[in-house]
Steps between C-alpha positions, in 0.01 A plus 500: 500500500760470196711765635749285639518208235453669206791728556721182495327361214556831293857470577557141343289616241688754421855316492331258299387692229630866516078651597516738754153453727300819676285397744177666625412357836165566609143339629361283207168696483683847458801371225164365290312811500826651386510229236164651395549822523785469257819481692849366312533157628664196302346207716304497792567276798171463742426387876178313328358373176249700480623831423685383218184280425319901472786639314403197234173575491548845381752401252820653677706181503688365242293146406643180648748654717283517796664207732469403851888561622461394916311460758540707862513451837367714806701530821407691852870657505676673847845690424771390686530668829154524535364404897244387367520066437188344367470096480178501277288803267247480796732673753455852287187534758769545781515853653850557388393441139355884448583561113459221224617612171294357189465617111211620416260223400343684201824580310781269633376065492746431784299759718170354349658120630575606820126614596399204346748291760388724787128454421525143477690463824209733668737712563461817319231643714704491802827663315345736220477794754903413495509496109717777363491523026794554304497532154679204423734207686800710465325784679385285809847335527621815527228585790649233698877594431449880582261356814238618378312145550571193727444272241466444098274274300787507188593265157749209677715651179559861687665305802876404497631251741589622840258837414279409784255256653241360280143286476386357181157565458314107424445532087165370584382812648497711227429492077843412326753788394537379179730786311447536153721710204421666202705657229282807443382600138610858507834415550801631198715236658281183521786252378714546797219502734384142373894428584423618803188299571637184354844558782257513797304217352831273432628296768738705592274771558283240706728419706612829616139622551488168748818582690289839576168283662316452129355185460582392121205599287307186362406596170562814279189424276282782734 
């Protein structure tokens, strides 16, 4: 779900201090097990807390760097163009609605929110025969631009203005996306990934992750 607004973040980063940033974009659940498995990262960026909660618990985080960064928001997105228009999430039970595109629940939390949100509208037994996985919110936004789904339950963040139609899914219906960060312990360059942290944590890092549909995180004591 960072795809879009980390890019831009990297970039002031960079003209601000002269780091170059590599991303890895991927589901939450599959970038930790490559944490644990050993892989090169500086600083990890999660879709949750809890991941980087598990990466603490097994002493792969640097200590007191773990810090709550944003929280997300889930949309029910149409591309532009599309024929279908629906005025509310319980319209994906219409006819023309065939495909709905959602991350995998068990590796991806914005997948895991949006069965949450469909269960608790009592909707997800009438649409799961519709359900179609991707391995994470880039994937099924892709679904839908290729047509390979009707419709995308997507991070508010992945959406640009003018990309499409779009429903915000009630915060009430599912568990917060709380996104936490971690500068990881394995890391040779651990002083410019704390620069890092402390730039998305700054408010001017703040408000940039807002203008992409973060709400400002709260605290950064998690």
């Amino acid at each position: 779900n960072l795809s879009e607004a980390f890019n831009e973040l990297g970039k002031q980063f960079t003209a601000r201090t002269g780091i170059r940033v590599v991303y890895s974009f991927g589901a939450t659940a599959d970038l930790a097990k490559q944490i644990e498995q050993g892989a090169p990262f500086d600083i990890f960026a999660a879709a949750d807390i809890e991941h980087v909660e598990g990466l603490n618990r097994q002493g792969l985080i640097v200590p007191g760097t773990a810090a709550l960064y944003a929280r997300g928001r889930l949309i029910l997105w149409m591309p532009a163009g599309s024929p279908i228009t629906l005025n509310g999430i319980e319209e994906i039970r219409r006819t023309e609605v065939e495909r709905i595109a959602i991350a995998k629940p068990d590796v991806a939390p914005y997948g895991r929110a949006a069965v949450e949100a469909l269960r608790a509208l009592d909707l997800w037994k009438d649409v799961e025969s519709k359900v179609i996985y991707g391995q994470n919110v880039t994937q099924i936004k892709q679904y839908v631009t290729t047509g390979n789904a009707d419709v995308a339950f997507i991070p508010r963040s992945l959406v640009k203005e003018g990309e499409g139609g779009m429903i915000e899914v009630d915060e009430r219906l599912y568990q917060p996306i709380n996104q936490a960060l971690a500068v990881i312990k394995s890391s040779g360059k651990q002083d410019a990934a704390r620069q890092f942290a402390q730039y998305v944590l700054s408010p001017e890092g703040q408000l940039l992750l807002e203008r992409y549909g973060y709400t400002r995180a709260v605290t950064n004591d998690k």
